[in-house]
CHARMM internal coordinates of N, CA and C (Angstrom, degrees):
IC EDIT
DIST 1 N 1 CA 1.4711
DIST 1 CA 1 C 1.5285
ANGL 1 N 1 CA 1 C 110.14
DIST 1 C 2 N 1.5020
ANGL 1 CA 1 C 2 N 111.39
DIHE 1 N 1 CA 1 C 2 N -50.63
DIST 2 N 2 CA 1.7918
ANGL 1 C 2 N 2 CA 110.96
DIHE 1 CA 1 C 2 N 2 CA 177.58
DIST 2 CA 2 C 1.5136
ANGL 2 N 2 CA 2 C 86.06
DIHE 1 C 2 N 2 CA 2 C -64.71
DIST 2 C 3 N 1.1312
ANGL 2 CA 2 C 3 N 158.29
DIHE 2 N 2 CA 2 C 3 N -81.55
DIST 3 N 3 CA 1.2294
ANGL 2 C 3 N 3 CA 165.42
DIHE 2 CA 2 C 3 N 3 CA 179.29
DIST 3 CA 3 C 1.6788
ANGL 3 N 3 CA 3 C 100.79
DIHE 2 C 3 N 3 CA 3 C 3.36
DIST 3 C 4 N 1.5003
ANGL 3 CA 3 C 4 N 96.82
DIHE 3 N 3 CA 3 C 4 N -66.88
DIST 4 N 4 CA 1.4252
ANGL 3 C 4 N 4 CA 91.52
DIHE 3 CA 3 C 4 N 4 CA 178.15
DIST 4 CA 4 C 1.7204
ANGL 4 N 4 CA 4 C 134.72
DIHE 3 C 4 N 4 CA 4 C -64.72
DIST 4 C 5 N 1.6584
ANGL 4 CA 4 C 5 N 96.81
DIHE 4 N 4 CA 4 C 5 N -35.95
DIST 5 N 5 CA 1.6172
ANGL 4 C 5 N 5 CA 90.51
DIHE 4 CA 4 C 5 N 5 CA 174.02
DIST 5 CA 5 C 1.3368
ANGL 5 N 5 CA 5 C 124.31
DIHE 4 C 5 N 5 CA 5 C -60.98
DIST 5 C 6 N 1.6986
ANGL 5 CA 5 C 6 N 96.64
DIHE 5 N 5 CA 5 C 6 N -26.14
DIST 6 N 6 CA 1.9872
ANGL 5 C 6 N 6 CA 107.31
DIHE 5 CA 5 C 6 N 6 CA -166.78
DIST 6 CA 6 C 2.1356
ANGL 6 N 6 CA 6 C 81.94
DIHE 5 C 6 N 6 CA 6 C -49.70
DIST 6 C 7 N 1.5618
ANGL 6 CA 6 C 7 N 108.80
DIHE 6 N 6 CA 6 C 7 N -79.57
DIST 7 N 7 CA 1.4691
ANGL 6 C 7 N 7 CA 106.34
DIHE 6 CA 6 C 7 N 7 CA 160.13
DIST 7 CA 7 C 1.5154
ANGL 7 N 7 CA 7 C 124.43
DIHE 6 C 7 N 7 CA 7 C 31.22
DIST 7 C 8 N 1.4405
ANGL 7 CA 7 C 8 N 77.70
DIHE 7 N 7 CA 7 C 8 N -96.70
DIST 8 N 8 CA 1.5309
ANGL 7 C 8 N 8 CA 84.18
DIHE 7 CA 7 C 8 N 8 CA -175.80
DIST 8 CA 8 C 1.5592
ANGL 8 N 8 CA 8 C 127.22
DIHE 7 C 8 N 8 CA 8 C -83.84
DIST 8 C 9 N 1.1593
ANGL 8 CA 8 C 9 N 123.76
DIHE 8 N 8 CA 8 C 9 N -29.10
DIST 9 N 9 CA 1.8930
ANGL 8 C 9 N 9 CA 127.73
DIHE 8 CA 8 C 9 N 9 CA 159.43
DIST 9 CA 9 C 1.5682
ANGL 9 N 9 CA 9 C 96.50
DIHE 8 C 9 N 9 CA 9 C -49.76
DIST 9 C 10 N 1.1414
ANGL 9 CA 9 C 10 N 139.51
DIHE 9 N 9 CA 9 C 10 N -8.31
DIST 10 N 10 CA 1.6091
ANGL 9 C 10 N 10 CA 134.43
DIHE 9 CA 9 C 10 N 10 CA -161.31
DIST 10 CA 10 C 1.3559
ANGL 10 N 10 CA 10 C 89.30
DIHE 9 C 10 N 10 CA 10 C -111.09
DIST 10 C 11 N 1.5402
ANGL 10 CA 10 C 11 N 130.76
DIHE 10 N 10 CA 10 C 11 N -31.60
DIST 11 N 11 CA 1.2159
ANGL 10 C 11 N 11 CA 122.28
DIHE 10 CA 10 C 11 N 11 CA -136.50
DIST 11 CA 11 C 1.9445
ANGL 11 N 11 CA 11 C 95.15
DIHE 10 C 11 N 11 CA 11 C -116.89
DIST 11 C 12 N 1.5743
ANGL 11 CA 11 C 12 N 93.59
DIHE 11 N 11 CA 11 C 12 N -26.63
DIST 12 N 12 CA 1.5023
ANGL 11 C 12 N 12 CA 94.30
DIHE 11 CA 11 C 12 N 12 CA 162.28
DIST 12 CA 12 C 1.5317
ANGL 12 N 12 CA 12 C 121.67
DIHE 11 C 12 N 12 CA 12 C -103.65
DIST 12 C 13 N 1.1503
ANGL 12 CA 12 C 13 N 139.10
DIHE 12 N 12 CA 12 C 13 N 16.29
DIST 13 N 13 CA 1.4861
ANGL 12 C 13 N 13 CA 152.02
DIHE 12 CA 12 C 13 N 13 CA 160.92
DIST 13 CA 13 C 1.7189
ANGL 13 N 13 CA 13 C 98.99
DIHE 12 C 13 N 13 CA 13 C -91.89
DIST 13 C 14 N 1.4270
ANGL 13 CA 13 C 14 N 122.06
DIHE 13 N 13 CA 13 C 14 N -18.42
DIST 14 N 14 CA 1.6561
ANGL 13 C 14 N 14 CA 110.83
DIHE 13 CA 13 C 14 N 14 CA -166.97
DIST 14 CA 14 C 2.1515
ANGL 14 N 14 CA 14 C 90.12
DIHE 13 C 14 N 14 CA 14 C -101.69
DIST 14 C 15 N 1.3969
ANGL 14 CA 14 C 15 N 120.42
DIHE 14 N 14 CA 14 C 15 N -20.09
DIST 15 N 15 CA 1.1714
ANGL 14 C 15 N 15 CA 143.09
DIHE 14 CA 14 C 15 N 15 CA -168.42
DIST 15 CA 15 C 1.6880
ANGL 15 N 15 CA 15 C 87.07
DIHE 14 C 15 N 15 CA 15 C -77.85
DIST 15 C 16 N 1.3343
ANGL 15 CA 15 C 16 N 136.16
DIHE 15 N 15 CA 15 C 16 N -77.49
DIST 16 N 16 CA 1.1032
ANGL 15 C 16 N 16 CA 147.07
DIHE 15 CA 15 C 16 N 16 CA 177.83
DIST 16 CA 16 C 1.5186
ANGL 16 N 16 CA 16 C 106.11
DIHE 15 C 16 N 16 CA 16 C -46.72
DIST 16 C 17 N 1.2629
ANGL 16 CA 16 C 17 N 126.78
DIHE 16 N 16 CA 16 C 17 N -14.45
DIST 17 N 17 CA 1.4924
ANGL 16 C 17 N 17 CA 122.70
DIHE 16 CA 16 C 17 N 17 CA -173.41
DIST 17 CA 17 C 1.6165
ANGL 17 N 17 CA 17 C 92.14
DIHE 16 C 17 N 17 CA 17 C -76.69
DIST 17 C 18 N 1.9386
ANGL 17 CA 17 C 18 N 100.05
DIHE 17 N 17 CA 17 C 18 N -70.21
DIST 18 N 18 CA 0.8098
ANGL 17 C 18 N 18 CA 120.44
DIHE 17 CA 17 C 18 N 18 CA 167.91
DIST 18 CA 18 C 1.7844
ANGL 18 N 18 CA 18 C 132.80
DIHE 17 C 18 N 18 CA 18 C 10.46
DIST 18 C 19 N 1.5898
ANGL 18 CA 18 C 19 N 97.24
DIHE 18 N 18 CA 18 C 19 N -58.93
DIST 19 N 19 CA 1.5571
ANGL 18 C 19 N 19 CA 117.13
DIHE 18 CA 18 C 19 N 19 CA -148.58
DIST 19 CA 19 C 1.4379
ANGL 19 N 19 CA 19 C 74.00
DIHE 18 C 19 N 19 CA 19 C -106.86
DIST 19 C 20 N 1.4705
ANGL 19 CA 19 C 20 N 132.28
DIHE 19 N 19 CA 19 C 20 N -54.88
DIST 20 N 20 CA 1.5098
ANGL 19 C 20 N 20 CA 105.95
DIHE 19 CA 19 C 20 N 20 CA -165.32
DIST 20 CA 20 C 1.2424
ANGL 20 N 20 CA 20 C 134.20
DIHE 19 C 20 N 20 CA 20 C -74.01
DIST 20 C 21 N 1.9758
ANGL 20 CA 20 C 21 N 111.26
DIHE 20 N 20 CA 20 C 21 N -6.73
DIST 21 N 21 CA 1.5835
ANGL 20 C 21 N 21 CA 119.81
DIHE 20 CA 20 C 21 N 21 CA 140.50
DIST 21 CA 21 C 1.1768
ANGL 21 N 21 CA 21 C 125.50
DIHE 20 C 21 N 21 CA 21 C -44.30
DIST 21 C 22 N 1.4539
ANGL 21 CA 21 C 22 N 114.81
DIHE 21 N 21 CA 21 C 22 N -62.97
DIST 22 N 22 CA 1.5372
ANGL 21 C 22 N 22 CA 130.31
DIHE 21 CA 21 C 22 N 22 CA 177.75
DIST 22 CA 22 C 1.2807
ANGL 22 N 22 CA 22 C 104.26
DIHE 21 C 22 N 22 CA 22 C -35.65
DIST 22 C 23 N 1.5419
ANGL 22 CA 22 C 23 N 130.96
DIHE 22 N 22 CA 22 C 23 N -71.74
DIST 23 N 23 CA 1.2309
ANGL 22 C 23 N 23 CA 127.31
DIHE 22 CA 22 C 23 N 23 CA 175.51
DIST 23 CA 23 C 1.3742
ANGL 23 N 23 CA 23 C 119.17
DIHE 22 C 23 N 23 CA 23 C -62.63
DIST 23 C 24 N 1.5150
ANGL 23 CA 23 C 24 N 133.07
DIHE 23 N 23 CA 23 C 24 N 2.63
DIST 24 N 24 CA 1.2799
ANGL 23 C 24 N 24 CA 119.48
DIHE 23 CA 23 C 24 N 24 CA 169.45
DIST 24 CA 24 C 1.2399
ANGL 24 N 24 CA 24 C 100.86
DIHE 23 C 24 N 24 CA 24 C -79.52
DIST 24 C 25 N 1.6547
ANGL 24 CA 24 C 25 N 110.32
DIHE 24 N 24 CA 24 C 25 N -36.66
DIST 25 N 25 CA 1.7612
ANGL 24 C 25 N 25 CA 106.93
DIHE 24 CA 24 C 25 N 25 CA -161.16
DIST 25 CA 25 C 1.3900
ANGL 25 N 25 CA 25 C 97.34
DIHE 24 C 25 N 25 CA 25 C -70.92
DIST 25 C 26 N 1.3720
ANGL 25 CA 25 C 26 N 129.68
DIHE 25 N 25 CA 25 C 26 N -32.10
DIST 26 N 26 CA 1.2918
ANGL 25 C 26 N 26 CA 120.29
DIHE 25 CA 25 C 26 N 26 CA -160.17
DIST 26 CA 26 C 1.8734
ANGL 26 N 26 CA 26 C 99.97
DIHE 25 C 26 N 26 CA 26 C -75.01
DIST 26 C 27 N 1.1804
ANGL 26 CA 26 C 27 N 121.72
DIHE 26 N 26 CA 26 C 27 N -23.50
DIST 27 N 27 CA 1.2958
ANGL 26 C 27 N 27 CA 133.29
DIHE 26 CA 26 C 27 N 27 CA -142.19
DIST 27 CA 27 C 1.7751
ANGL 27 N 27 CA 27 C 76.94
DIHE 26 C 27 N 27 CA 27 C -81.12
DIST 27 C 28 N 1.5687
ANGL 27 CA 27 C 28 N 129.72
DIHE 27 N 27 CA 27 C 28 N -60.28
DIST 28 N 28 CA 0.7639
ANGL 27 C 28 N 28 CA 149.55
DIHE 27 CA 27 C 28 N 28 CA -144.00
DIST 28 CA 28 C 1.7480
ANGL 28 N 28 CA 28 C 115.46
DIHE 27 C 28 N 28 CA 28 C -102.25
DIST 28 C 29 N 1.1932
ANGL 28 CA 28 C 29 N 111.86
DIHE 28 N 28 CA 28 C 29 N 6.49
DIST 29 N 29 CA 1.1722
ANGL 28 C 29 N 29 CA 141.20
DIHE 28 CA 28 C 29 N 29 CA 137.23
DIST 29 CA 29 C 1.5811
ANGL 29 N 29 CA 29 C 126.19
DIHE 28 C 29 N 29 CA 29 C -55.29
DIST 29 C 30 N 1.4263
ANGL 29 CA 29 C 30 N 85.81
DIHE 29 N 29 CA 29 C 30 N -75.06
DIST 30 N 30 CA 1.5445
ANGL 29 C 30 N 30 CA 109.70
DIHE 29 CA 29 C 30 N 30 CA 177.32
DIST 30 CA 30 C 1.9643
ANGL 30 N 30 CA 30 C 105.42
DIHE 29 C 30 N 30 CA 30 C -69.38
DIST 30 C 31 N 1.4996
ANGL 30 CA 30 C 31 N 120.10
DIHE 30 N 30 CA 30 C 31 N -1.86
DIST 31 N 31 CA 1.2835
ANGL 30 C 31 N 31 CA 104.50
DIHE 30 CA 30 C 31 N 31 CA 144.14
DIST 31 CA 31 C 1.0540
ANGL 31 N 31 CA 31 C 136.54
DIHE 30 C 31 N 31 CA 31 C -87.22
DIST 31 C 32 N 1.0271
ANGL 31 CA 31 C 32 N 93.83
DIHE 31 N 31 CA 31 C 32 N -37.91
DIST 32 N 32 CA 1.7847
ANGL 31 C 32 N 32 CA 113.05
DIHE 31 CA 31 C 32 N 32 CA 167.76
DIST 32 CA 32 C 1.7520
ANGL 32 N 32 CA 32 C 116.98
DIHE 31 C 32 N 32 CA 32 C -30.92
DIST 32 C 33 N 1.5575
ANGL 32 CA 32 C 33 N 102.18
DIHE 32 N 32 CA 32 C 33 N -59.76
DIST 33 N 33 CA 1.0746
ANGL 32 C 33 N 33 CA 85.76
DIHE 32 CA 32 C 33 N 33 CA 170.85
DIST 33 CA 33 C 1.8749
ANGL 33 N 33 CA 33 C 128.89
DIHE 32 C 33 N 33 CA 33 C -110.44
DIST 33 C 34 N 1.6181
ANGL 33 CA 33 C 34 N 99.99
DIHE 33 N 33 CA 33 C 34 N 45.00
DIST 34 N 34 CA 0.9751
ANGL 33 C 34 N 34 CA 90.96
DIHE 33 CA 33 C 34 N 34 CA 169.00
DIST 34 CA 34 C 1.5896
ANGL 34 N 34 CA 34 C 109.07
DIHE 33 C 34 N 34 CA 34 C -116.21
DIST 34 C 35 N 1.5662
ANGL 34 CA 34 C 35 N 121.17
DIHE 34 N 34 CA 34 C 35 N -3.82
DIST 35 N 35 CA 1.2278
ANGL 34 C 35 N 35 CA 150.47
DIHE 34 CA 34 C 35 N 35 CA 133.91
DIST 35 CA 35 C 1.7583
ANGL 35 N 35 CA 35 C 118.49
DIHE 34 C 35 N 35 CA 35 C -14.21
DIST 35 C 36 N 1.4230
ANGL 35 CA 35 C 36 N 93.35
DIHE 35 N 35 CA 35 C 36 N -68.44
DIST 36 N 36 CA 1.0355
ANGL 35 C 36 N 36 CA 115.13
DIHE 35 CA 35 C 36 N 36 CA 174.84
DIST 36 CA 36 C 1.8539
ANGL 36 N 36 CA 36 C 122.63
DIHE 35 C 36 N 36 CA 36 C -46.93
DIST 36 C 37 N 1.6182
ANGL 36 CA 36 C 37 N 74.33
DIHE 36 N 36 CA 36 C 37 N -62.83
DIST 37 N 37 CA 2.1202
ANGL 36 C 37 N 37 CA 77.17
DIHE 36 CA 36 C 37 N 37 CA 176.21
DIST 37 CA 37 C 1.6219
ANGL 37 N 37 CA 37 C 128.31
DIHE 36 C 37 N 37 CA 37 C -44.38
DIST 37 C 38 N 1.5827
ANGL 37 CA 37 C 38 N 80.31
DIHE 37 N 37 CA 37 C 38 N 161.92
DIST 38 N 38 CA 2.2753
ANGL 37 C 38 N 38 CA 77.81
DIHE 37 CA 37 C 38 N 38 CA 176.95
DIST 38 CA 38 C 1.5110
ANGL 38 N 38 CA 38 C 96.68
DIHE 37 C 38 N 38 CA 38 C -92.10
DIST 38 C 39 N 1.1662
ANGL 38 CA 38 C 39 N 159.91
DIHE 38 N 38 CA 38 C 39 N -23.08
DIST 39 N 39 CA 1.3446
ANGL 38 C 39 N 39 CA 140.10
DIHE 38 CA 38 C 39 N 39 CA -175.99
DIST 39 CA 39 C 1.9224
ANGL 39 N 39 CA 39 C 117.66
DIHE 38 C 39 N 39 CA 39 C -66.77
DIST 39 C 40 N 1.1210
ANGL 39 CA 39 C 40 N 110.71
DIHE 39 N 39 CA 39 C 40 N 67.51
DIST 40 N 40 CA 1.6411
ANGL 39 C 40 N 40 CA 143.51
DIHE 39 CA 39 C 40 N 40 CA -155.27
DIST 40 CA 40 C 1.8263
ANGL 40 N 40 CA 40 C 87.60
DIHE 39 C 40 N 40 CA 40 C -55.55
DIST 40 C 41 N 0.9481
ANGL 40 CA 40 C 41 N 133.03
DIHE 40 N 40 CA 40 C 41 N -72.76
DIST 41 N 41 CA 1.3685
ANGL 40 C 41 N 41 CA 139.49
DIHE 40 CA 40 C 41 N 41 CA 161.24
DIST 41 CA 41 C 1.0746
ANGL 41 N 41 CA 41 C 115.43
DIHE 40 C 41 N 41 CA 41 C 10.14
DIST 41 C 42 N 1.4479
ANGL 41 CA 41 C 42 N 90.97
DIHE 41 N 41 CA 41 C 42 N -85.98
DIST 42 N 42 CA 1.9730
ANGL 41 C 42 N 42 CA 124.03
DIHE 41 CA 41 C 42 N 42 CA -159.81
DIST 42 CA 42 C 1.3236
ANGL 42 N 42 CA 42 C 91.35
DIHE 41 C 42 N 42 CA 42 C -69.17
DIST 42 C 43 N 1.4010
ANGL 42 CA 42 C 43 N 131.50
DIHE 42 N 42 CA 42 C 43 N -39.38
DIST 43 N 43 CA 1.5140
ANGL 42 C 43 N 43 CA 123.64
DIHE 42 CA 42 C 43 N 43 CA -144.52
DIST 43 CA 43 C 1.6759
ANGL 43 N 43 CA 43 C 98.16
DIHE 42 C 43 N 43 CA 43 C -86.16
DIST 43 C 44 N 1.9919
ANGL 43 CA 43 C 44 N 104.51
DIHE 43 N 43 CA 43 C 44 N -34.51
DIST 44 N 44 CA 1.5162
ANGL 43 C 44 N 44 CA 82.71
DIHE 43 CA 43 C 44 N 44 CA 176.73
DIST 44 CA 44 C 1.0800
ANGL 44 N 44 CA 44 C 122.51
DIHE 43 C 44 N 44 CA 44 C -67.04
DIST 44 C 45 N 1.2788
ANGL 44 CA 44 C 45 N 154.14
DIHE 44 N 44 CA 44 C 45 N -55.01
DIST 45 N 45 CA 2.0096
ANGL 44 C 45 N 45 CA 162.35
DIHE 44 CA 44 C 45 N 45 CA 121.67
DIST 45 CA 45 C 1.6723
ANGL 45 N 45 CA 45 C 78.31
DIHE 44 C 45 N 45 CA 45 C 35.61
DIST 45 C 46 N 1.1770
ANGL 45 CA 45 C 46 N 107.92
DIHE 45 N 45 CA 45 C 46 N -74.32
DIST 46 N 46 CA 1.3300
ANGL 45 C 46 N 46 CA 102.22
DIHE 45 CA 45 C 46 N 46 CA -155.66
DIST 46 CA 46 C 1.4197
ANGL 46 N 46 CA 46 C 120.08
DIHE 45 C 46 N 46 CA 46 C -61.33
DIST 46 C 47 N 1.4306
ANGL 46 CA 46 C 47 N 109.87
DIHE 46 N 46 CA 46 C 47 N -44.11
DIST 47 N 47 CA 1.5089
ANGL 46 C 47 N 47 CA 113.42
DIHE 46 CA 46 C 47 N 47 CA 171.51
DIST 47 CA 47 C 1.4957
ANGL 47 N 47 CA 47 C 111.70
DIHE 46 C 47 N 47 CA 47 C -81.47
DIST 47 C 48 N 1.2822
ANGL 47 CA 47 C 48 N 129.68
DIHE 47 N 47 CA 47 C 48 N 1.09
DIST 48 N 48 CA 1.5729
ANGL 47 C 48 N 48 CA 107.13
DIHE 47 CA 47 C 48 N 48 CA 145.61
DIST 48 CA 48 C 1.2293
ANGL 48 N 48 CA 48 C 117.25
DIHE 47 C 48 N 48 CA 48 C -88.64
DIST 48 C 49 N 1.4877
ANGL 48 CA 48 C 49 N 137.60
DIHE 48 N 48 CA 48 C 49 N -9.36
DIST 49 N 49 CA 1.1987
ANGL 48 C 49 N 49 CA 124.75
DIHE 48 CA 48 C 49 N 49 CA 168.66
DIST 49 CA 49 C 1.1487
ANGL 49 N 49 CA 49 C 108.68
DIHE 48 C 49 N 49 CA 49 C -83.86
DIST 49 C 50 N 1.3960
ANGL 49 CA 49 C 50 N 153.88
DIHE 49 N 49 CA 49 C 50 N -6.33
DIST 50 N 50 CA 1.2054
ANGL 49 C 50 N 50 CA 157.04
DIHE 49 CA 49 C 50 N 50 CA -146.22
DIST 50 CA 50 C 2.1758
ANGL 50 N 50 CA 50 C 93.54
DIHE 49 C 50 N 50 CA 50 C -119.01
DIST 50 C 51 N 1.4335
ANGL 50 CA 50 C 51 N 97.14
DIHE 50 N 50 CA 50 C 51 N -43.01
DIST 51 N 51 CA 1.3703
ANGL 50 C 51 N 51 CA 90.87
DIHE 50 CA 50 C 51 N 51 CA -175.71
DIST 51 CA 51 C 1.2336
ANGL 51 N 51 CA 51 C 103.44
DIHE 50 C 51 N 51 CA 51 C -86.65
DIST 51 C 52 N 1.5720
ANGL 51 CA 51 C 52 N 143.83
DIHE 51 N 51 CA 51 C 52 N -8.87
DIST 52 N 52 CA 1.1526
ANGL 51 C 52 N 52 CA 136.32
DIHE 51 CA 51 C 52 N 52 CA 155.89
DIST 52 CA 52 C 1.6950
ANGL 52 N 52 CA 52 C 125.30
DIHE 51 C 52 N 52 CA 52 C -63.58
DIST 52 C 53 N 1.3958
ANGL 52 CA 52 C 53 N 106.79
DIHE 52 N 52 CA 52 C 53 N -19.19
DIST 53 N 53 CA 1.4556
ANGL 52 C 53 N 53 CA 118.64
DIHE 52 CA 52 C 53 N 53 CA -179.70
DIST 53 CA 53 C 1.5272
ANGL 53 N 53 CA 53 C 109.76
DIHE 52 C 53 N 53 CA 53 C -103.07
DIST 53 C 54 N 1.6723
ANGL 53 CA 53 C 54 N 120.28
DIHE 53 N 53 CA 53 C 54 N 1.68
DIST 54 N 54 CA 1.3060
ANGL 53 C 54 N 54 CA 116.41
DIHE 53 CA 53 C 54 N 54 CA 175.45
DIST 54 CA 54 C 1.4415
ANGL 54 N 54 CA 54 C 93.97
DIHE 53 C 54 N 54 CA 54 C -103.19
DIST 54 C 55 N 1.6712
ANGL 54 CA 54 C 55 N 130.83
DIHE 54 N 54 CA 54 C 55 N -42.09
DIST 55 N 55 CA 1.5009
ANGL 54 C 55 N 55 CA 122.56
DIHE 54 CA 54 C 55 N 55 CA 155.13
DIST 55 CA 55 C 1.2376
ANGL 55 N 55 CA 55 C 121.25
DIHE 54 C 55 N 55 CA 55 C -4.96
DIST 55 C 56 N 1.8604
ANGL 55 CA 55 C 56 N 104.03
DIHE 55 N 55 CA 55 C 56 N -69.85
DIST 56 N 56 CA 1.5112
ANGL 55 C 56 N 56 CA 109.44
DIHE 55 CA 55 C 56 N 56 CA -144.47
DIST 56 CA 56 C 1.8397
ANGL 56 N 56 CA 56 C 100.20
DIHE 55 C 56 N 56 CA 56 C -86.34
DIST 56 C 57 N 1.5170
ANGL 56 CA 56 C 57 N 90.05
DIHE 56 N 56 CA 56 C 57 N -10.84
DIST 57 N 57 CA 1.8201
ANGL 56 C 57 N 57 CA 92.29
DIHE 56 CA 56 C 57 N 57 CA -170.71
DIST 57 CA 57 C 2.0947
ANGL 57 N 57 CA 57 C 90.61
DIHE 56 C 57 N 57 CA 57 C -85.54
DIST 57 C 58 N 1.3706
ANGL 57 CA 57 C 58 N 125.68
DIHE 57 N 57 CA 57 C 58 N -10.96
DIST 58 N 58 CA 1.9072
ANGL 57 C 58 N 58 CA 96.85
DIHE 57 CA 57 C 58 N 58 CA -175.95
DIST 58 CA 58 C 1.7431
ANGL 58 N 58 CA 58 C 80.31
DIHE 57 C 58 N 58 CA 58 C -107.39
DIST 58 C 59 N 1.4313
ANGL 58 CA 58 C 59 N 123.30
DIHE 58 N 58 CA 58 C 59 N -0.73
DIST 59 N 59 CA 1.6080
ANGL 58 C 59 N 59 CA 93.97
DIHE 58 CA 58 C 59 N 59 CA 175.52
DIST 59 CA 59 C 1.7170
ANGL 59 N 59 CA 59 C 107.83
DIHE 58 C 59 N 59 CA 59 C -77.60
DIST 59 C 60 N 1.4381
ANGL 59 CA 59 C 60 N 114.11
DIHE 59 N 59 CA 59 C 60 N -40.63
DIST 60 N 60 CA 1.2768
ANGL 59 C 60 N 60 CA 133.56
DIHE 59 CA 59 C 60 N 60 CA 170.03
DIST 60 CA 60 C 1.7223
ANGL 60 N 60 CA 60 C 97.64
DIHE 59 C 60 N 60 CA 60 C -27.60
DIST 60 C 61 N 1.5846
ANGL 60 CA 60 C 61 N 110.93
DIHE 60 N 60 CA 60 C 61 N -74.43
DIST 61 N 61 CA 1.3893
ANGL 60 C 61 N 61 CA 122.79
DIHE 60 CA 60 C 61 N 61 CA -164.71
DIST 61 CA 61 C 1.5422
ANGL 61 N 61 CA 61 C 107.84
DIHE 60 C 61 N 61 CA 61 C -48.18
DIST 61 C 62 N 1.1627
ANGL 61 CA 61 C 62 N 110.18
DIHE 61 N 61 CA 61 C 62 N -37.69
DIST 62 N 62 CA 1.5359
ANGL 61 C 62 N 62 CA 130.81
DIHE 61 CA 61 C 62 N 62 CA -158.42
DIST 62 CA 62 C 1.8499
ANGL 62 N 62 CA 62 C 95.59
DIHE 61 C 62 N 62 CA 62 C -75.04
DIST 62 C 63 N 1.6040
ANGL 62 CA 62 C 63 N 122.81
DIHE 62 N 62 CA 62 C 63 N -64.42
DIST 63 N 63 CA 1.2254
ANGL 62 C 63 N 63 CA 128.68
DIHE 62 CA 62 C 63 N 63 CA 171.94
DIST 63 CA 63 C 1.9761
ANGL 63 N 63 CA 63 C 99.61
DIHE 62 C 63 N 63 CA 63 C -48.34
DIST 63 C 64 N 0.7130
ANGL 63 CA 63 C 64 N 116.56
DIHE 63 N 63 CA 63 C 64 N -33.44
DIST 64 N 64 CA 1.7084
ANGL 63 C 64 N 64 CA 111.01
DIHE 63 CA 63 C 64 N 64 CA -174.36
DIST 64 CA 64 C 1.6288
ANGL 64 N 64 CA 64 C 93.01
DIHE 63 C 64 N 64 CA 64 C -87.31
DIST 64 C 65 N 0.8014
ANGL 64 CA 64 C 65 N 138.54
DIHE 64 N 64 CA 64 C 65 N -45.25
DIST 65 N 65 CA 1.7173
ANGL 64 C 65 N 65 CA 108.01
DIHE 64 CA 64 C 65 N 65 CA 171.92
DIST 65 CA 65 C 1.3830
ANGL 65 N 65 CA 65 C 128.53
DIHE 64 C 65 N 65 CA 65 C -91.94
DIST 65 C 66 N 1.3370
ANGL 65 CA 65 C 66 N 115.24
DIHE 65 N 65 CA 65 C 66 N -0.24
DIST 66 N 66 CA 1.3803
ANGL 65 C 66 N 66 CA 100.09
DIHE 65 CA 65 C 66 N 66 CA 151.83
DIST 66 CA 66 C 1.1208
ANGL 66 N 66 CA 66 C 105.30
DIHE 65 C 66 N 66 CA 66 C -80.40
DIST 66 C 67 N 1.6747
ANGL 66 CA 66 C 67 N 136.39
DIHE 66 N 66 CA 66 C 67 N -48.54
DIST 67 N 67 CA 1.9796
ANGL 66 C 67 N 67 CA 99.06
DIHE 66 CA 66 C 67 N 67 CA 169.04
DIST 67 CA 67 C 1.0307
ANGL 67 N 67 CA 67 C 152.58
DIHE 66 C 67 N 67 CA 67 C -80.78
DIST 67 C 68 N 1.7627
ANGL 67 CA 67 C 68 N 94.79
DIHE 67 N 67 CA 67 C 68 N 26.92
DIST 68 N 68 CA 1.2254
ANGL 67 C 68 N 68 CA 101.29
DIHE 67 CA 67 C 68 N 68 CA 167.64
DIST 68 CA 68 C 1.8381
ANGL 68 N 68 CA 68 C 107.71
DIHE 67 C 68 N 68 CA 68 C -84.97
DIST 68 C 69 N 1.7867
ANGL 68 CA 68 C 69 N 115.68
DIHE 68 N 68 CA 68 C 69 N -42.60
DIST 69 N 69 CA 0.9601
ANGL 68 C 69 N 69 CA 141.17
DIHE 68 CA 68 C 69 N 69 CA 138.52
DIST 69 CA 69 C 1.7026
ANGL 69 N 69 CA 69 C 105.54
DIHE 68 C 69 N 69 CA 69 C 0.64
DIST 69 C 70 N 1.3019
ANGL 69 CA 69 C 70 N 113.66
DIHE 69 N 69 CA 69 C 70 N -93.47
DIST 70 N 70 CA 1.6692
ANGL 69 C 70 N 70 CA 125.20
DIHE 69 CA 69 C 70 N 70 CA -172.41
DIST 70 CA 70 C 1.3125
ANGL 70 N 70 CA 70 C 113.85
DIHE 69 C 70 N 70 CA 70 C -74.58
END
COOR INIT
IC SEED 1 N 1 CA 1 C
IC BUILD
């Protein structure tokens, strides 16, 4: 039975990894093409807020495997 929960807390911490890649790639997508554009201005604003929210999403990842780790 402990056998099984270890299981599943493992199996939903690797699920949560999962999704907070997904949203990096997507995050980083959506720089890509905002990179791309000519409105040079607006786009940086945007890509420092965008690289501040891809930060906080691998520190996130990072705190989830060290407890997965400990």
């Amino acid at each position: 039975n402990n056998n099984n929960n270890n299981n599943n807390n493992n199996n939903n911490k690797n699920k949560n990894k999962d999704i907070t890649t997904i949203h990096i790639l997507r995050i980083i997508r959506i720089l890509d093409i905002h990179l791309n554009n000519n409105n040079k201005k607006k786009n940086r604003i945007i890509t420092i807020i965008i690289s501040n929210i891809i930060i906080v999403a691998i520190i996130n990842n990072i705190m989830m495997i060290i407890i997965v780790v400990v």
